[in-house]
Structures are given as C-alpha cells and as structure tokens.
C-alpha positions in Angstrom: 27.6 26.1 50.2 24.2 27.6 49.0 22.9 25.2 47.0 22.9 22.5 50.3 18.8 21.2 51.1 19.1 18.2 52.8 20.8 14.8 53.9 18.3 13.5 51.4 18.0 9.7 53.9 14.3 11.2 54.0 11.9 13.0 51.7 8.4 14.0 50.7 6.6 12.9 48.1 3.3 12.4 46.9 1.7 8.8 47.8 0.7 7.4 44.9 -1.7 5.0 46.6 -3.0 4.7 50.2 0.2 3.4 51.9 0.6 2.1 55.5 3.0 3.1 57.7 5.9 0.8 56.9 5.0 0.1 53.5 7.0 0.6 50.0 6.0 2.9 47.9 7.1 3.9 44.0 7.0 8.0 42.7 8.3 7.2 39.0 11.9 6.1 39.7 12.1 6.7 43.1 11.2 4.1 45.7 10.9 4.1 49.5 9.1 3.4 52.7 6.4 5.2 54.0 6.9 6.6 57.9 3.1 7.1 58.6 -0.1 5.8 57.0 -0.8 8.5 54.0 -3.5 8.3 51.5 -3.2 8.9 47.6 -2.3 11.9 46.3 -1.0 13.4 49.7 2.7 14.3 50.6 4.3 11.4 53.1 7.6 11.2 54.5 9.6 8.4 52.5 12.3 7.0 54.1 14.7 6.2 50.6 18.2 5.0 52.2 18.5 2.5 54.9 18.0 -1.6 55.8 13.6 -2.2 56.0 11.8 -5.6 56.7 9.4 -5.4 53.2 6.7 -7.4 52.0 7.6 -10.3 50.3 6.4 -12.3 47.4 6.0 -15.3 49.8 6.2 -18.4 47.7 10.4 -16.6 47.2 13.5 -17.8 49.1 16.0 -15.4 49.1 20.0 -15.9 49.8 21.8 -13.1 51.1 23.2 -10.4 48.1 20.4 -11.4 46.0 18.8 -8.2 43.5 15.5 -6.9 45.2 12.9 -5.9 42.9 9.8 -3.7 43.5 6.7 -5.1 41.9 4.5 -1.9 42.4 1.0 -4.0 41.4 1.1 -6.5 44.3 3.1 -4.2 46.4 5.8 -6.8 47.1 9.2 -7.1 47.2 10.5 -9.7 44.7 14.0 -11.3 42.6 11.9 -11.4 39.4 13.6 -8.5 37.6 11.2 -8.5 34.4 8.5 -5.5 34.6 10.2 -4.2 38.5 12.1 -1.8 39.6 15.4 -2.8 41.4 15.7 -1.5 44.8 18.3 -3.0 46.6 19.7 -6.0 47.6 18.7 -8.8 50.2 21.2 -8.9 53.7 19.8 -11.9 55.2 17.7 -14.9 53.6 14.4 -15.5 53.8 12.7 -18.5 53.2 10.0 -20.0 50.8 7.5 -19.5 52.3 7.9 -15.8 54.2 5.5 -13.2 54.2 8.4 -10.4 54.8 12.5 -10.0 53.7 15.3 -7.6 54.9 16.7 -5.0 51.8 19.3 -3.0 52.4 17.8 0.6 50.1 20.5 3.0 48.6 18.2 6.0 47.6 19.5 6.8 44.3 16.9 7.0 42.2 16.3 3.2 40.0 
C-alpha cells in the first residue's frame, strides 16, 4: 500500500493558542491533547484517539456515557452541546464540583 502515512493516534498540528502539556486543543474540527507545552502558531504533537483526564467545567456532574463537549473559549470540557464541539464521551463520573473528567476521544474529525 502506497498511499499508507501513519496510525493517525498522533499528529501535528499548529497550536492555536499557547497550550500546556496535557491540555485540549481545537484545529477547525479536529480536537486533541497536547503532549508538550507549545505556543501559538507552532506545530505540537496532538494526541487525537485515546481515554485523557480534561479540564472540566467544574460546577458539572457527569454520569458515565454522557456527550463531551469542547468549549474552545474557557478551554473546558463540558455536556452543554450549544456553541461546542463534541469530542467524546465521559467513562467514569465526575462530580459537581470537579475541576477535571475522564473522556474517552475517537479521533475522527467533529
């Protein structure tokens, strides 16, 4: 197979804002998780398939299966669907109040 690049669990892209290590991160319809600090405008690793602890809207409780929703201003996770982008789905609850929440991420783009 030729046209083969990549397992595709990880890719560059450029950070649209300075992004921790660790933290999520939106490129149009593709979201992810940083795997170093990078600053705006700079390519970073993005980790876009796999089960991450993510910043939470904290006054949320979630229930296991619940939608995850990126809200890209705050930089929080969320269940509020209006004006996000979904990005998974929650595999263990979290409670109100929590600062972080496990998402299980499928890297297709949203």
């Amino acid at each position: 197979m030729k046209n083969y690049v990549q397992p595709g669990n990880v890719v560059s892209l450029p950070a649209p804002y300075d992004v921790p290590s660790g933290g999520g991160l939106l490129v149009g319809a593709l979201f992810g998780v940083a795997t170093v600090d990078a600053t705006t405008g700079n390519p970073v690793e993005t980790a876009v398939d796999g089960v991450f602890d993510l910043a939470k809207v904290p006054a949320q409780a979630w229930t296991v299966g619940v939608k995850i929703y990126w809200a890209d201003g705050p930089k929080q996770a969320t269940t509020t669907a209006t004006g996000n982008t979904l990005i998974g789905a929650a595999i263990a609850s979290a409670a109100n109040p929590s600062e972080s929440g496990r998402v299980r991420r499928k890297g297709a783009a949203a």
